[in-house]
N, C-alpha and C positions, 0 to 999 in steps of 0.2 A: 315789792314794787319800788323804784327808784322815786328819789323826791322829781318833783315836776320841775325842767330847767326856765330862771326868769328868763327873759327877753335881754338881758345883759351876756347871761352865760350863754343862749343861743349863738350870739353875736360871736361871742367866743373863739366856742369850739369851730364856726364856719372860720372866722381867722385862722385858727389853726391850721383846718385843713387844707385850706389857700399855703398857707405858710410850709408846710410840708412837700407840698406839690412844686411850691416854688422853687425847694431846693433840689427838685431832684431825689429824691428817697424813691426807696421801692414799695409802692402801694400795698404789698402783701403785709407790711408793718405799720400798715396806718391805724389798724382798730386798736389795739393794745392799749396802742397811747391817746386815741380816740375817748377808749371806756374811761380811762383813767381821769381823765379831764374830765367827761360827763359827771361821771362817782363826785370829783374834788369839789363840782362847781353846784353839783346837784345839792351839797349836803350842806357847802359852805357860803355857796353865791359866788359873782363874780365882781363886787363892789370896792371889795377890799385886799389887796395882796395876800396870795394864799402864801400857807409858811411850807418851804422846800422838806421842812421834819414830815409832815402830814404827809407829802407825795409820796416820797419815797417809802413811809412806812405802807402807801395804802400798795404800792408798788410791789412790796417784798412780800404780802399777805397770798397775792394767787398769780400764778406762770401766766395769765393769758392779761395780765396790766403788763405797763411799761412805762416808767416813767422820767429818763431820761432826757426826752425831746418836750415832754410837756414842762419840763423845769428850763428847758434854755429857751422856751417861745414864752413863757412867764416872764422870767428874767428881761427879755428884750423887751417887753412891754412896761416893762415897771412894773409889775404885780407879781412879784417873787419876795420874800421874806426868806433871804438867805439862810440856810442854815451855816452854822461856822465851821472850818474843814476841821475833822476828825480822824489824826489818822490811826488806824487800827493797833501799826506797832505802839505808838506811844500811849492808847488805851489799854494794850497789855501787859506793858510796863508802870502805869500808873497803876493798875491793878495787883500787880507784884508787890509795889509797894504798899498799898492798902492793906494788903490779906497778912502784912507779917505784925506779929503780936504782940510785941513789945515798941511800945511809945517812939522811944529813940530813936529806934532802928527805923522805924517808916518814916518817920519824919528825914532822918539820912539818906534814903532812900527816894524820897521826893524832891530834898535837896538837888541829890545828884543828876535827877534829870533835870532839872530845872537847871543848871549850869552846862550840862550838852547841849540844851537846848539854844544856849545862848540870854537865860533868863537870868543868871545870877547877879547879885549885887554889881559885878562888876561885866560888863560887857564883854561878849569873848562870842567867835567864829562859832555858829550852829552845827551841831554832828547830826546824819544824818537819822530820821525816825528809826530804820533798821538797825544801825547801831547804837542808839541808847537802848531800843530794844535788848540785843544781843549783850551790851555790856549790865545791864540789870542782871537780865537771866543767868551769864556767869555768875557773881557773888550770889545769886540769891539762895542756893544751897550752903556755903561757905556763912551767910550771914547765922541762917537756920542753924547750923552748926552753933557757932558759936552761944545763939541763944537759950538752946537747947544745954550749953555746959553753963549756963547760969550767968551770961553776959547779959546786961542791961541797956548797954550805952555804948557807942562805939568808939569813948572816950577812952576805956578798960584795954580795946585790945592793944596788942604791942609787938614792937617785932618779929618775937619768938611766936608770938601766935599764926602770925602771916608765914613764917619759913615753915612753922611744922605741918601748915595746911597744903604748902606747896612743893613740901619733901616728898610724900606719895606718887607725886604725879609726874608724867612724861611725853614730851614731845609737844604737839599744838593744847592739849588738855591743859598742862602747864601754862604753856603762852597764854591761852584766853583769860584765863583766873589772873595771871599772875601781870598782865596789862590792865586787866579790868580793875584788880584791888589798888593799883598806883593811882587810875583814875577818879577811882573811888574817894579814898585818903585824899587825894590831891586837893577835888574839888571840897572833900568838908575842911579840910584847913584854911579854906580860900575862904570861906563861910563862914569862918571860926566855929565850927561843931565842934571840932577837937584841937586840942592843944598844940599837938605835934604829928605831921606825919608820919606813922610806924611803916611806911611801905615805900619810902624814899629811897633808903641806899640799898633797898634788896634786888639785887639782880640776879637773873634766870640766865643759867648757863646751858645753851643746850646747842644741837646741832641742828642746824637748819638744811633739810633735804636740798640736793644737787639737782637741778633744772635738768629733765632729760626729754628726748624728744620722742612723741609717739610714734609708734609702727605706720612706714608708710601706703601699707595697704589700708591703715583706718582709717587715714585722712584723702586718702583719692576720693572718688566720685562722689566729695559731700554735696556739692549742687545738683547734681542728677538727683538725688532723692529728693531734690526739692521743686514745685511748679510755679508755687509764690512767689512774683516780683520780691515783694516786701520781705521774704524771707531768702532769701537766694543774697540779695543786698544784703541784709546782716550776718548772714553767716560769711561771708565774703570778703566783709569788713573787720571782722574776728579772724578768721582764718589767713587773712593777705596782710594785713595791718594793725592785727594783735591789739584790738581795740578790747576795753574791757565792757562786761556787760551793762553798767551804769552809764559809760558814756552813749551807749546805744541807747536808750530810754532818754536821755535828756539832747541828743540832739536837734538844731530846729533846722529850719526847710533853709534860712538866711545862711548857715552854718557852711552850707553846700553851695559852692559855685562851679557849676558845669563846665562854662566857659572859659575860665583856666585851669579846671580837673580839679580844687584845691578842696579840700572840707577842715574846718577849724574843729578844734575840738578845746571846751571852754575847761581852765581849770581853776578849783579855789585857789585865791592866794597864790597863785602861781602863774606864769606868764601863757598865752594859749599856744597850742602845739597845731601848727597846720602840716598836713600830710598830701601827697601829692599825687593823685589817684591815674592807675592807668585804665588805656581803654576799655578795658574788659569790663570795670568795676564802673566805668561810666556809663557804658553800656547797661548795665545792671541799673543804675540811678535811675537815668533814665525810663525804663522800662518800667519802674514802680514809681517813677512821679505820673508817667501818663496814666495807669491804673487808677493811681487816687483820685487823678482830677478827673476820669471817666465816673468812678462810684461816688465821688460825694465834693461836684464839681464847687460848692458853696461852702467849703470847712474853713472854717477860721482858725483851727487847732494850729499853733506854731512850730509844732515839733515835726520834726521830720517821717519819724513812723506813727502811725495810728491803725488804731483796731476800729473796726464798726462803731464801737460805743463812744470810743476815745474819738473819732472825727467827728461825728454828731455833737461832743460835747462844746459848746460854747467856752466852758471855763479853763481849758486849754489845756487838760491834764494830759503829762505824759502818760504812753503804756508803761505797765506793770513790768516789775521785773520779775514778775513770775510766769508772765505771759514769754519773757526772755528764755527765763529757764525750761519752760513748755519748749519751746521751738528745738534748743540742741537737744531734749531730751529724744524728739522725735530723730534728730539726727543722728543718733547715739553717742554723740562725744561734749563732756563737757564744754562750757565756753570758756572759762580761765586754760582747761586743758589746753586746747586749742591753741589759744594765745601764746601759752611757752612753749609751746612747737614748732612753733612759727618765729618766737625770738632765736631761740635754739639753731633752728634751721639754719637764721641768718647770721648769727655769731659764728656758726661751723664753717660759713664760705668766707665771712670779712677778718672775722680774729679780732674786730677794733671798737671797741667800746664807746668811740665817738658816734661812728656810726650807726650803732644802734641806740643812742641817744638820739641822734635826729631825725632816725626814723620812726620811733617810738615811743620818743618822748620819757624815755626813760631816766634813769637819777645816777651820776656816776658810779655809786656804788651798786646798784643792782646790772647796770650794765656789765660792769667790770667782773662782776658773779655769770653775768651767764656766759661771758667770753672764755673765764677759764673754767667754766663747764663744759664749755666744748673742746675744748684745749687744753685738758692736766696739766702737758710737759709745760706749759706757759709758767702753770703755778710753783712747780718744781725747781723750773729754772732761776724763776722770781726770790725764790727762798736760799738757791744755793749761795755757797760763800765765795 
């Protein structure tokens, strides 16, 4: 039997349900987050800021709670005790570090994220959560290695140990390790963990695959398989404009101006890249802004695409990029694929590496690469005497 609710938490949950109706939700979603509030308020009251840990855990215990609307009608109230964001990758990485066995080495290992992250002694550009993740997870068999041959300290190791680790290996295998241990090295020298970086003058000589463009029977009817506004526009966006998947998760609604076709695309450090959309792809925009403002006409989420959960959310998070990678998966072509298909395509009709700089935002040197991929005799000629 449930605790009996005061006359405070009644008040409540009737706000609540006011508050929900306000926005327009689909009332088939209202008990979830109804019980949820009941359970929180029943057990805890409603006098004092419930803490957002407690929700969500009572949340994640059975399918028929819900607690993401009961955390942003808290929030709005003042009676939210934020929890602090937590992101997954860099709890699996701070874990990687924890679990390895020797002193030193975790401690190096904590370092290192803590200077991706932008946390080191000295101030430096934030890399994203997914790649501090990914750059952990390289070394961290490489480290095991070493400790396992009776290293203690990452003081010990030295040149000859870093080439012989990455003599075995071939192609992006190499690449990963053999970027990750520079970055690695880099950042404990910056720290002073070690004396001297052993991973500075080591260079990876290898060949980097030639841009080619997919078969065009796999790239027709990609929008026909799709019925989704929201989905139809990003793959659209990928496919016509060779946008990459991260920029699609972090674009906002402001980014997009209908009214002269343009969409910005924000970059670190770097100057923003505006692209110039034609009708078709406006049409598309279109057609998934009025969706959204049909289904969840009171979102305050700033980003341009949102899922159910992600436009409910008040605290403004982008979608996932795994909900990214879900979408082309139904499509069946990768979304990087895609993208150098599309450059590809258009280095084949222009030849000019400016131009596909402007339209893509690209860097003279990777331009210049997928031009004379499309073009050998370019490279040929380039080289004769």
């Amino acid at each position: 039997m449930p605790p009996a609710l005061t006359t405070a938490a009644e008040n409540l949950i009737t706000d609540f349900t006011a508050y929900m109706r306000g926005r327009g939700w689909n009332t088939d979603y209202f008990n979830g987050s109804i019980r949820t509030l009941r359970i929180v308020t029943g057990h805890l009251g409603a006098a004092t800021p419930l803490h957002e840990s407690d929700i969500r855990a009572l949340a994640s215990m059975r399918a028929d709670l819900q607690g993401a609307r009961v955390i942003n009608f808290l929030r709005q109230r003042g009676l939210l005790t934020a929890q602090p964001p937590i992101d997954p990758c860099i709890v699996r990485a701070r874990h990687h570090a924890t679990a390895i066995a020797r002193h030193a080495f975790s401690t190096a290992v904590h370092t290192f994220i803590d200077v991706l992250l932008g946390q080191g002694s000295t101030p430096s550009r934030a890399r994203s959560p997914k790649t501090v993740e990914n750059y952990v997870g390289a070394i961290l068999g490489t480290l095991e290695a070493w400790m396992a041959d009776g290293f203690t300290d990452p003081r010990e190791i030295t040149r000859k140990h870093i080439e012989d680790t990455l003599d075995p290996l071939r192609g992006d295998q190499a690449r990963r390790l053999h970027t990750a241990l520079r970055s690695f090295f880099r950042a404990l020298k910056r720290e002073r963990l070690v004396f001297r970086d052993p991973a500075r003058s080591i260079s990876l000589t290898s060949r980097r695959p030639v841009p080619t463009a997919l078969p065009s029977d796999r790239v027709a009817g990609l929008l026909d398989r799709l019925g989704d506004p929201r989905d139809r526009l990003m793959v659209a966006l990928v496919a016509i404009y060779a946008l990459l998947p991260g920029q699609l998760t972090h674009l906002r609604r402001t980014d997009l101006d209908r009214s002269k076709g343009q969409l910005r695309l924000r970059r670190a450090g770097r100057m923003d890249h505006v692209i110039y959309l034609d009708a078709f792809t406006l049409r598309l925009a279109t057609a998934w802004e009025l969706q959204r403002h049909r289904r969840w006409p009171d979102s305050s989420n700033p980003h341009l695409f949102v899922t159910r959960n992600t436009a409910v959310d008040d605290s403004g998070q982008p979608i996932s990029a795994g909900m990214v990678q879900l979408l082309f998966q139904r499509v069946g072509l990768p979304a990087g694929r895609l993208r150098v298909d599309r450059i590809v395509d258009e280095a084949r009709h222009s030849a000019d590496p400016v131009r596909l700089m402007e339209l893509f935002g690209l860097s003279n040197l990777s331009a210049t690469r997928y031009v004379l991929s499309a073009h050998p005799d370019k490279k040929s000629a380039s080289i004769a005497p």
